[in-house]
ZAVO-710772 format. One record per residue (C-alpha): x, y, z; residue in one letter. Coordinates in steps of 0.1 Angstrom, whole numbers, plus 5000, padded with zeros to 4 digits. Each point is the difference from the previous one (the first is absolute). Layout:
XYZA ...
END
This chain:
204137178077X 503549925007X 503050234993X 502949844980X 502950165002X 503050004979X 503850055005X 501950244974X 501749674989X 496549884992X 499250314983X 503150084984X 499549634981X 496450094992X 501150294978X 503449844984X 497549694989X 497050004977X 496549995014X 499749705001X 503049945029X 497850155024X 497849735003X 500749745030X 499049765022X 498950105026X 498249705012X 500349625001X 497249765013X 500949655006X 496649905016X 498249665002X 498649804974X 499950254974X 499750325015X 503350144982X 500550374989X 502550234988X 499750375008X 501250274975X 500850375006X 501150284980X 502650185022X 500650274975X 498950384995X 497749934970X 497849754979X 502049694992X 498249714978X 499949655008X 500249894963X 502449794984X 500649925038X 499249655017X 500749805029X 502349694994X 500249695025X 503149715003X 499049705018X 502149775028X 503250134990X 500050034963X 502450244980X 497650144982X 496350134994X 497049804999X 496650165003X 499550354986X 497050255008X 499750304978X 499450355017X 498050254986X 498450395004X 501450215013X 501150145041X 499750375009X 502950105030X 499649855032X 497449704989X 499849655002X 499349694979X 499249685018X 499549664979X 498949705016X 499649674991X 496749924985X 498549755027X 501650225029X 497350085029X 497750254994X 501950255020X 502549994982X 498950034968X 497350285006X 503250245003X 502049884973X 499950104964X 501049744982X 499449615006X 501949734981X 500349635009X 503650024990X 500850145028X 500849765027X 503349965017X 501149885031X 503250145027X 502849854978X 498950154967X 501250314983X 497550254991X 501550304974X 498950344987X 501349954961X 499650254970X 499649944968X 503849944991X 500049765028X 501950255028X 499049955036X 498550285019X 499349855032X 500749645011X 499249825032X 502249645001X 502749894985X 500249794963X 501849665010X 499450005037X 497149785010X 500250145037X 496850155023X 500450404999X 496050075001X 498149635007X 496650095018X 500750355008X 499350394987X 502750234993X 499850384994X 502950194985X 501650245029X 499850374990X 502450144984X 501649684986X 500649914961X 499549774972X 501849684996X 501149934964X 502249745004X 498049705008X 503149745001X 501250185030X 499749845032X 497050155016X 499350085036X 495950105007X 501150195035X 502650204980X 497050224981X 496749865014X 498149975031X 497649665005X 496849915017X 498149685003X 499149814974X 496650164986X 500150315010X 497950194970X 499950335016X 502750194983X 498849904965X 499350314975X 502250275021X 503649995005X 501950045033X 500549745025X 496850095021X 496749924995X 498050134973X 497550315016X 496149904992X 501249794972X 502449724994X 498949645001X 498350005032X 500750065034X 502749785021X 499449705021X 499550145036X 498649785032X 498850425013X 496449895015X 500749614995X 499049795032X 503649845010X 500449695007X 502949905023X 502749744989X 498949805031X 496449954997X 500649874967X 502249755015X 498549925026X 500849725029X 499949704981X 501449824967X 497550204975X 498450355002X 497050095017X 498650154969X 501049714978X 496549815004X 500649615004X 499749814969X 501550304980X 503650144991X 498850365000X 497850255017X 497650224982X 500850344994X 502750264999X 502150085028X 502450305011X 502549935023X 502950225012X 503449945017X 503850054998X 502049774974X 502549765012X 501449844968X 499550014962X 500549654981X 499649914966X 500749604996X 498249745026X 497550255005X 499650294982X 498850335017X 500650215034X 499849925038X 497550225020X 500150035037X 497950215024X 502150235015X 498449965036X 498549635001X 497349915018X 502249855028X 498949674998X 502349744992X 497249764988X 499950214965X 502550114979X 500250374993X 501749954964X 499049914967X 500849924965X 498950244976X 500149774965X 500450274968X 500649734976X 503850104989X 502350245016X 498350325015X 501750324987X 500450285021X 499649805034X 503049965025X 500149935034X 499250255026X 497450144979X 496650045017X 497049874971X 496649954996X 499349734977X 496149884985X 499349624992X 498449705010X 501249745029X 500849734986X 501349585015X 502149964975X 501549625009X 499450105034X 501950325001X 497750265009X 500750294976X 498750364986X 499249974962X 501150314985X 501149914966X 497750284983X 502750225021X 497950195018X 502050215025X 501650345012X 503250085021X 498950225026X 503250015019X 503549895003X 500249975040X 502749755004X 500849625002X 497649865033X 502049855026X 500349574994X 498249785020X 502249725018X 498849634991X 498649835031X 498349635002X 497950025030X 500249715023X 497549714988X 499550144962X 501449904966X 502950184984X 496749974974X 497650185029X 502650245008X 500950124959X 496550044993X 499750255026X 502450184982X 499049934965X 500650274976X 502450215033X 503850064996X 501949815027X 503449945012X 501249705018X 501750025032X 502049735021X 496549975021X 498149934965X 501949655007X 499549964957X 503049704985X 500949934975X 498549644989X 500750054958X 502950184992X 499850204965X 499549834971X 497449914975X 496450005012X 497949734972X 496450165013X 501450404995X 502449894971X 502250255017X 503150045024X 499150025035X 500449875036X 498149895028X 499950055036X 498349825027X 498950085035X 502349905028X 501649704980X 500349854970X 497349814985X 500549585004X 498949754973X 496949835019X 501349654989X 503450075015X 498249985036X 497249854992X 498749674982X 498150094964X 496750035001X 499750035037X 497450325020X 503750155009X 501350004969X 497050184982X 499450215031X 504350094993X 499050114964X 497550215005X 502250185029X 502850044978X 498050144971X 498650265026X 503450075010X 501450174967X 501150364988X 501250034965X 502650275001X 499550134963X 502150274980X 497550254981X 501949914967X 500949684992X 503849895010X 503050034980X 501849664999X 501949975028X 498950335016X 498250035034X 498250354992X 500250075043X 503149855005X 502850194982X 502749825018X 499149664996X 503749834998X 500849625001X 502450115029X 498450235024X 497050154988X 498249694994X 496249865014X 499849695021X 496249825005X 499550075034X 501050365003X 497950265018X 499550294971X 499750345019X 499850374985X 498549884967X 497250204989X 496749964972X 496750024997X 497649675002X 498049864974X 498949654991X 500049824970X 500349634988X 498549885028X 502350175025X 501150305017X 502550204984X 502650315016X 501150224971X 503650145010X 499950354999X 503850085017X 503249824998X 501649765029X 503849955012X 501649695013X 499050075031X 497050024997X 499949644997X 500649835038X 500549625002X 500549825028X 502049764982X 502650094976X 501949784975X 502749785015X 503149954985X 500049605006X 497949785015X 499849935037X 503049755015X 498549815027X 502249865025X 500849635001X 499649984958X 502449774981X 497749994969X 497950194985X 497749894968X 498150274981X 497150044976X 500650224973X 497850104965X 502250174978X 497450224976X 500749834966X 503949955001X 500749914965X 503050044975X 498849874969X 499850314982X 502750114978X 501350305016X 500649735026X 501349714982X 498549705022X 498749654988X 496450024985X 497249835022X 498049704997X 497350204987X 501750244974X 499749904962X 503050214992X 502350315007X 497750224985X 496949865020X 502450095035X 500650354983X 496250054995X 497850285020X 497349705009X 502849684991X 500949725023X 502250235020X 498350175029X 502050165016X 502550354990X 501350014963X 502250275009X 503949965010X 500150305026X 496749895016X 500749665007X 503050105014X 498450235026X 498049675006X 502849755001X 501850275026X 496950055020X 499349635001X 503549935007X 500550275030X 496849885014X 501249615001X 503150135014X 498350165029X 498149735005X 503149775004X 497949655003X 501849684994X 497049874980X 497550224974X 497349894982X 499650194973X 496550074978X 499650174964X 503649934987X 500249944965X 499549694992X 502749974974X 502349725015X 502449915023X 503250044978X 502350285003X 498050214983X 496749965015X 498550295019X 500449795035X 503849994990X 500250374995X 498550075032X 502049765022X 503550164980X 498750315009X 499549975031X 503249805014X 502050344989X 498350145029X 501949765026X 503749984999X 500149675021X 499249724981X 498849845029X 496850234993X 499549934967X 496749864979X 499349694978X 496849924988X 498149685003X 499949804963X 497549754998X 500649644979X 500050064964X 497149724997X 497750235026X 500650304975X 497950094967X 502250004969X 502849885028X 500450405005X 497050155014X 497949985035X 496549894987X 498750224965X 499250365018X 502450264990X 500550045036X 501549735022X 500850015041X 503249905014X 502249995026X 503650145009X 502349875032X 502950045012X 502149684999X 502250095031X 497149995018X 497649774991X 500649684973X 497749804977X 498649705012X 499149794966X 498150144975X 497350314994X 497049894999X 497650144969X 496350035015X 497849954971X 497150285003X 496549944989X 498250084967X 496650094989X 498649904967X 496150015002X 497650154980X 496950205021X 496550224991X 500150385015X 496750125017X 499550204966X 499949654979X 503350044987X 502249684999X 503950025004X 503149774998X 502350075028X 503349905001X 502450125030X 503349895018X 502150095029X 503450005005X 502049675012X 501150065035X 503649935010X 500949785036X 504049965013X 501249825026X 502850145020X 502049885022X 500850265031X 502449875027X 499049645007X 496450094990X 497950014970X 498050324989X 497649984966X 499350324984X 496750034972X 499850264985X 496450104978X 498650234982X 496249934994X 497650114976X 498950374999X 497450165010X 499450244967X 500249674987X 496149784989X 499049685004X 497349794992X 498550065034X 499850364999X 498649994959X 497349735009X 498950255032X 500150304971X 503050185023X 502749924973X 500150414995X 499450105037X 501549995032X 498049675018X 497350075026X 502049795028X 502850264996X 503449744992X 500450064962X 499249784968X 501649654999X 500249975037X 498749604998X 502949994976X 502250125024X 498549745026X 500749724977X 503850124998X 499850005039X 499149675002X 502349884976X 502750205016X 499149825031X 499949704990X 503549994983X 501250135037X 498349735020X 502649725000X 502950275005X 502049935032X 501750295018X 499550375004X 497450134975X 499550354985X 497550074967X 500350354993X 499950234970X 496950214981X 496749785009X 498050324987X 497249915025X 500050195035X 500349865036X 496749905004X 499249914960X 499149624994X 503449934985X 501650105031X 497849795025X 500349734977X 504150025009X 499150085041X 496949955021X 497549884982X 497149795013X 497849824978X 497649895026X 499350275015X 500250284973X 496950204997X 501450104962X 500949694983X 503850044979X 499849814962X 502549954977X 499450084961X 498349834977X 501549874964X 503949945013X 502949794994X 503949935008X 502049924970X 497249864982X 497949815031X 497050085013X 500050205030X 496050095005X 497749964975X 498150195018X 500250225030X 500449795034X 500150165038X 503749975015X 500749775036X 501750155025X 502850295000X 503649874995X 500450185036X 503050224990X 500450325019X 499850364982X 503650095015X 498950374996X 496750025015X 501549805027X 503050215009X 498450314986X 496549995007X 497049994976X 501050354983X 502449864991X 500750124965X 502550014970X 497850184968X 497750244993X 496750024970X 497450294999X 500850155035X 500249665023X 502649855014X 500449605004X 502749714992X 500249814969X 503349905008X 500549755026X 501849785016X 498549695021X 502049765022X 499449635017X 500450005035X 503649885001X 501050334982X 497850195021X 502249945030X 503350154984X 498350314989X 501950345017X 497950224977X 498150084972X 499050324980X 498650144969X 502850314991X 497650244990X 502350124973X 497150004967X 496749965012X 499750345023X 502350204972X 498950174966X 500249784970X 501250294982X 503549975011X 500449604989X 501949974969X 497750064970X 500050354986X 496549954981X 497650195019X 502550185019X 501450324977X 503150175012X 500149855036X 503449955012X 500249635013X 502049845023X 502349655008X 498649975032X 498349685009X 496950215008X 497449924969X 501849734986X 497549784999X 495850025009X 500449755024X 501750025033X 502749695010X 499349805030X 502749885016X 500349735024X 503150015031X 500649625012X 502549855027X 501349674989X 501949885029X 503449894998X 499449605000X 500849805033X 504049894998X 499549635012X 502549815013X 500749675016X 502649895030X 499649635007X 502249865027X 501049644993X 501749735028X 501649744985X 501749905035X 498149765026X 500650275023X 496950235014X 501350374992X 498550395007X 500250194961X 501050345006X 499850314980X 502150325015X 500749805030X 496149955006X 498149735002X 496849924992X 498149985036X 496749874987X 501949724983X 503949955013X 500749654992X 501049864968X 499749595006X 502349834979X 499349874962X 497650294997X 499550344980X 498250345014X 498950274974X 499850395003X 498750244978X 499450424995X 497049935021X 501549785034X 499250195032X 503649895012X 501650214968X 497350245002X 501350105036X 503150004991X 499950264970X 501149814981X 498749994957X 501049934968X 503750114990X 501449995036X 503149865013X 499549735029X 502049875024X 498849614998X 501149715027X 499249765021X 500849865036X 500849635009X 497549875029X 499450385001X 503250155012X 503049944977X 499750284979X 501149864956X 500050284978X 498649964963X 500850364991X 498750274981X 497649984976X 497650214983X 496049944998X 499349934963X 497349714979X 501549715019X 502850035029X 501149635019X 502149995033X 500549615000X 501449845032X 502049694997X 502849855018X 500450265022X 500550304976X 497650194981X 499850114967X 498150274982X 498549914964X 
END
């Protein structure tokens, strides 16, 4: 039997109190199901009774006393009363004296020693604190320590109490913190003359374990495997990370493994060497230990191992190579060669905070290089899914916290798709379908290598003159009250703009829209094109108080020479809705200029979009009326120098959006099998029509804006290259549309030809070309596609990576992003990058024309400077001659538009009459008659 010893405290509070004040608890069992006990011990000299005693529970944090167990009989010195809960195991309750189905609690409740005038003896929790203290554990009072009677004190289990796993029995019926001697609730959970099974052979070399027999989830039998913890986590997977301490040396199986206990083990930390009993398990493909009946003992704490560096062998998957080292702790180097291809934010699969890294790149959307449908494309997808780690947080993220990252800051310590992530460390697992690294240290800036940083302004190419520029500005609207503009075409009222879910979708708040108008702003500044096209502006107008107003005002602060300042583009009142609005969405395009640089040549053009209104039958037999629209597109003509240039600027149908098509092929809900988004025959049909309205415009040509289809996405070939005849994957428009109330296509109808613009980015660029970002790829929905006239003035073209590579926690909404400190920077001011195009307009040819004119009935030499023309000397009489900018004679004379000449003539070609000096404009006449000459 154990020895309990007291301190003279103890004992000097034993005699001052009555009998009944030596009784304690001594023990606490929070086990499984319902194996829950309380162990009672009479710490004084002499008999003390249990009557008119009981045990009182509060429940989740309640102020007072719920269930109440009555005590009775009485305890000689030095014994112990053990009551357990009625349906507890059978080990339990063979030592206890007392069952009661009352008596069930969990780690948060409070469980209190109470006499018969309601005074608390002994108390373990605290009343009103619905916090863990004991969840899934045993304690056992430390010698020598006392009784708590005050149970709405803050409470602290380590303070007076030592704890073990959860069910350990073998203390019941004898106090002290060891084990009971030939008695107790049976002996502890030991592996001593267990066959061990090493973490590896369970693994294994492949996806699944060796002992997990095919067709099954499970193998048969118990199984006791030993090995060093590497990490305790209680959220995405609950449990402990076991790793042989010596491997097997092959790199073909993984020497860790997850240990799954259900909830948070207690009394498990890292470092700690354990033996653990339970059955292998797939679970979704993870390969795991089942050890939720918490069968395991510490045997040693021996140390944290040392991490194993990430490497992806040459030839194999970043899948291949993260299996290898499923259930190991890892740390990525420089040589792991793992990007960034997500940066953090919400993960829809996980419901969680996360990021995602790639191997050697970031992942591409397979329709950005290749066409929909096609053995690339799918054989891209498949790569890209095998070429994902989920870099996971064990608890879920605080808004606007990266739980590794400390220092993230919208100025320096910020993340950038495409950065090398070195020195980070976790353990693997996999779950929702993919594998997962579970941050177990904390990263600097750093830590965090890019090879390309943010740029403070786009490139300037040489040769440029003008530059024209793509840009979607994330819901720029000022409808709202604390913002005072003009209500849009959609809004009933104020208080519909003022709504959580009204007609205004963008910011409600006064100091967030104005960290978006200055990050807009300071981004368009940078930028510094003479023309914008502008997508998701409020559609509220384009008076004075219309959000496109707000934004030009804005921005023309920024330039102190009004030779740099905006206007924007105002269509006819007849081509507007209401005479106010851009076609009925609440957002509209539009475009800025700058007049000292470019002017208006006649009228903008409204470019009617497509409409479906058709009624279709699911797969499932459920028949729906669809109604959808697009937003009118918006076409300028401008005139640059001598020369024409006609922007359009679009912003097509969505691809969260659905259509009939997708409802009638039952993907109206789902992501469609060919990989390019709902409504994408939609989008063709706005293509087509945007094509169309182009094809009898003369000049320089650029459509550009949000197409929201990528490079190599019907839509886009529909714009560039495509070839009806000899297309293996036949393009169609959709079915059920009209313009302004005629009939487009009843039903869906293949397209002809391409309209044989050219993808000004991909060009320039090349194919990975890219301006956004959606679930880890990287692609271009915003383009901007040229006719072959423009082509030939182009100096340069790029997409400024300023939004799609950087966190969206820094753009200017504060709803999922807590205390972060944001910034005016142009970096996140948007979701999509700009794409700006650098042109040279040459200065136009300065014509001119000289004509010499000899009125005389003399033959006579012109001259010019003195010279005459040798390929043509003589002037006969009654005759003109003409020169122009391009004459060989003036040519080789250097002499242009604007100069001073010396003009003449000479009689039979040797008496010199001067005309004088004139200068080289539209029309310049040295006339000779009767003998003199005279300059007109």
């Amino acid at each position: 039997m154990k020895i309990f010893t007291w301190s003279p405290l103890a004992l000097a509070l034993s005699a001052a109190l009555p009998a009944s004040a030596d009784i304690l608890i001594t023990e606490y069992v929070e086990g499984s199901s319902n194996n829950k006990a309380i162990e009672l011990t009479n710490t004084g000299s002499g008999d003390a009774s249990l009557d008119n005693l009981s045990l009182r529970l509060a429940f989740n944090g309640a102020t007072s006393f719920g269930n109440t167990i009555a005590l009775a009989g009485t305890l000689a010195a030095g014994e112990s009363y053990v009551v357990t809960n009625s349906s507890a195991a059978g080990e339990v309750t063979d030592v206890s004296q007392q069952t009661s189905g009352s008596l069930s609690f969990n780690g948060n409740d409070v469980v209190a020693l109470v006499d018969e005038n309601d005074n608390v003896l002994d108390s373990l929790g605290q009343l009103g604190n619905s916090g863990n203290y004991g969840k899934d554990i045993t304690l056992r009072r430390i010698d020598g320590s006392t009784g708590r009677t005050d149970a709405s004190s803050a409470f602290d289990a380590s303070v007076e109490w030592q704890s073990f796993a959860q069910n350990t029995f073998d203390g019941l019926g004898c106090s002290g913190v060891g084990a009971c001697d030939g008695g107790g609730g049976g002996g502890t959970f030991s592996c001593e003359g267990e066959t061990l099974t090493p973490t590896y052979a369970i693994q294994g070399s492949g996806d699944r374990s060796p002992l997990v027999p095919d067709g099954s989830f499970e193998a048969e039998g118990t199984y006791y495997v030993e090995g060093v913890v590497t990490a305790v986590t209680e959220s995405l997977y609950k449990g402990f990370w076991l790793q042989d301490a010596n491997g097997d040396g092959d790199n073909a199986t993984s020497d860790g493994l997850f240990i799954f206990t259900g909830d948070a083990p207690q009394g498990i930390e890292p470092g700690m060497q354990v033996c653990v009993a339970g059955t292998v398990k797939e679970f979704f493909n993870l390969t795991q230990l089942d050890a939720s009946d918490k069968q395991w003992e510490v045997i040693d704490t021996v140390g944290e191992l040392p991490v194993t560096d990430l490497a992806v062998e040459e030839g194999e998957t970043l899948d291949a190579a993260l299996e290898r080292h499923e259930g190991m702790k890892v740390r990525l180097t420089q040589e792991s060669e793992l990007v960034v291809t997500r940066n953090f934010g919400f993960d829809y699969d996980a419901f969680r905070n996360n990021m995602v890294l790639s191997y050697e790149a970031p992942n591409f959307k397979p329709t950005q290089l290749y066409i929909a449908g096609s053995d690339d494309a799918v054989a891209l997808a498949a790569a890209n899914d095998a070429n994902q780690l989920f870099v996971e947080s064990d608890l879920k993220a605080p808004n606007g916290v990266v739980p590794y990252f400390p220092g993230l800051d919208a100025e320096q310590g910020y993340i950038r798709i495409g950065d090398t992530v070195t020195n980070l460390e976790g353990v693997i697992g996999y779950s929702f379908s993919d594998y997962r690294l579970v941050v177990t240290n904390e990263l600097v800036a750093s830590d965090f290598v890019r090879d390309e940083d943010r740029t403070a302004a786009p490139e300037a190419f040489e040769g440029t003159n003008l530059k024209v520029a793509s840009f979607n500005v994330l819901n720029y609207f000022t409808s709202a009250s604390a913002i005072g503009g003009d209500l849009n075409v959609t809004c009933d009222d104020q208080a519909d703009a003022d709504a959580s879910r009204g007609c205004n979708r963008g910011t409600k708040d006064a100091a967030e829209f104005a960290l978006q108008q200055a990050k807009i702003v300071n981004a368009l500044t940078a930028m510094d094109a003479d023309i914008v096209g502008l997508m998701e502006i409020e559609n509220n107008g384009f008076g004075e108080n219309g959000a496109l107003a707000n934004l030009v005002t804005e921005l023309n602060t920024q330039f102190a020479d009004e030779a740099d300042h905006y206007a924007f583009v105002t269509p006819a009142e007849a081509d507007l809705t209401e005479g106010a609005f851009l076609g009925g969405d609440a957002i509209q395009v539009a475009l800025i200029y700058r007049p000292a640089k470019v002017s208006l040549q006649g009228d903008a053009t409204v470019v009617r979009m497509p409409e479906q209104h058709i009624s279709g039958e699911n797969p499932d037999g459920e028949t729906r009326q669809l109604d959808k629209f697009q937003r009118d597109s918006l076409l300028q003509t401008f005139g640059v120098k001598d020369e024409s240039l006609s922007i359009a600027v679009s912003h097509f149908k969505s691809k969260g959006s659905g259509c009939y098509e997708d409802w009638v092929a039952g993907e109206f809900d789902d992501d469609p099998a060919d990989l390019q988004g709902r409504c994408n025959e939609f989008r063709v049909s706005a293509a087509e029509t945007l094509g169309n309205a182009l094809a009898g415009v003369e000049g320089d040509i650029i459509a550009l804006g949000d197409f929201n289809a990528y490079g190599q996405e019907d839509p886009m070939r529909v714009m560039t290259d495509y070839d009806a005849d000899t297309a293996e994957r036949k393009i169609v428009t959709a079915a059920g549309t009209s313009i302004a109330g005629e009939t487009l296509d009843e039903t869906a109808r293949e397209v002809g030809d391409g309209f044989g613009y050219i993808n000004l980015a991909s060009y320039v660029l090349g194919e990975e070309a890219f301006s956004y970002t959606f679930d880890g790829e990287l692609g271009s929905l915003d383009h901007a596609v040229g006719n072959a006239s423009l082509l030939e003035k182009v100096t340069g073209v790029e997409d400024w990576h300023i939004n799609s590579v950087e966190s969206t926690l820094f753009e200017y909404s504060g709803r999922f992003t807590g205390d972060l400190v944001k910034s005016t920077n142009p970096y996140s001011s948007s979701d999509h990058d700009p794409v700006i195009v650098s042109l040279n307009y040459p200065d136009p040819v300065q014509k001119f024309k000289l004509r010499f004119k000899n009125k005389s009935i003399f033959w006579v030499q012109p001259t010019v400077n003195g010279y005459v023309d040798e390929d043509r000397p003589w002037l006969r009489w009654k005759t003109n001659r003409k020169y122009n900018q391009n004459s060989e004679f003036l040519k080789e004379l250097g002499v242009s538009y604007g100069d001073t000449v010396e003009l003449g003539y000479r009689l039979w070609g040797f008496i010199a009459i001067p005309c004088g000096d004139a200068v080289l404009e539209e029309n310049t006449r040295a006339v000779f008659k009767g003998f003199q000459c005279k300059i007109k």
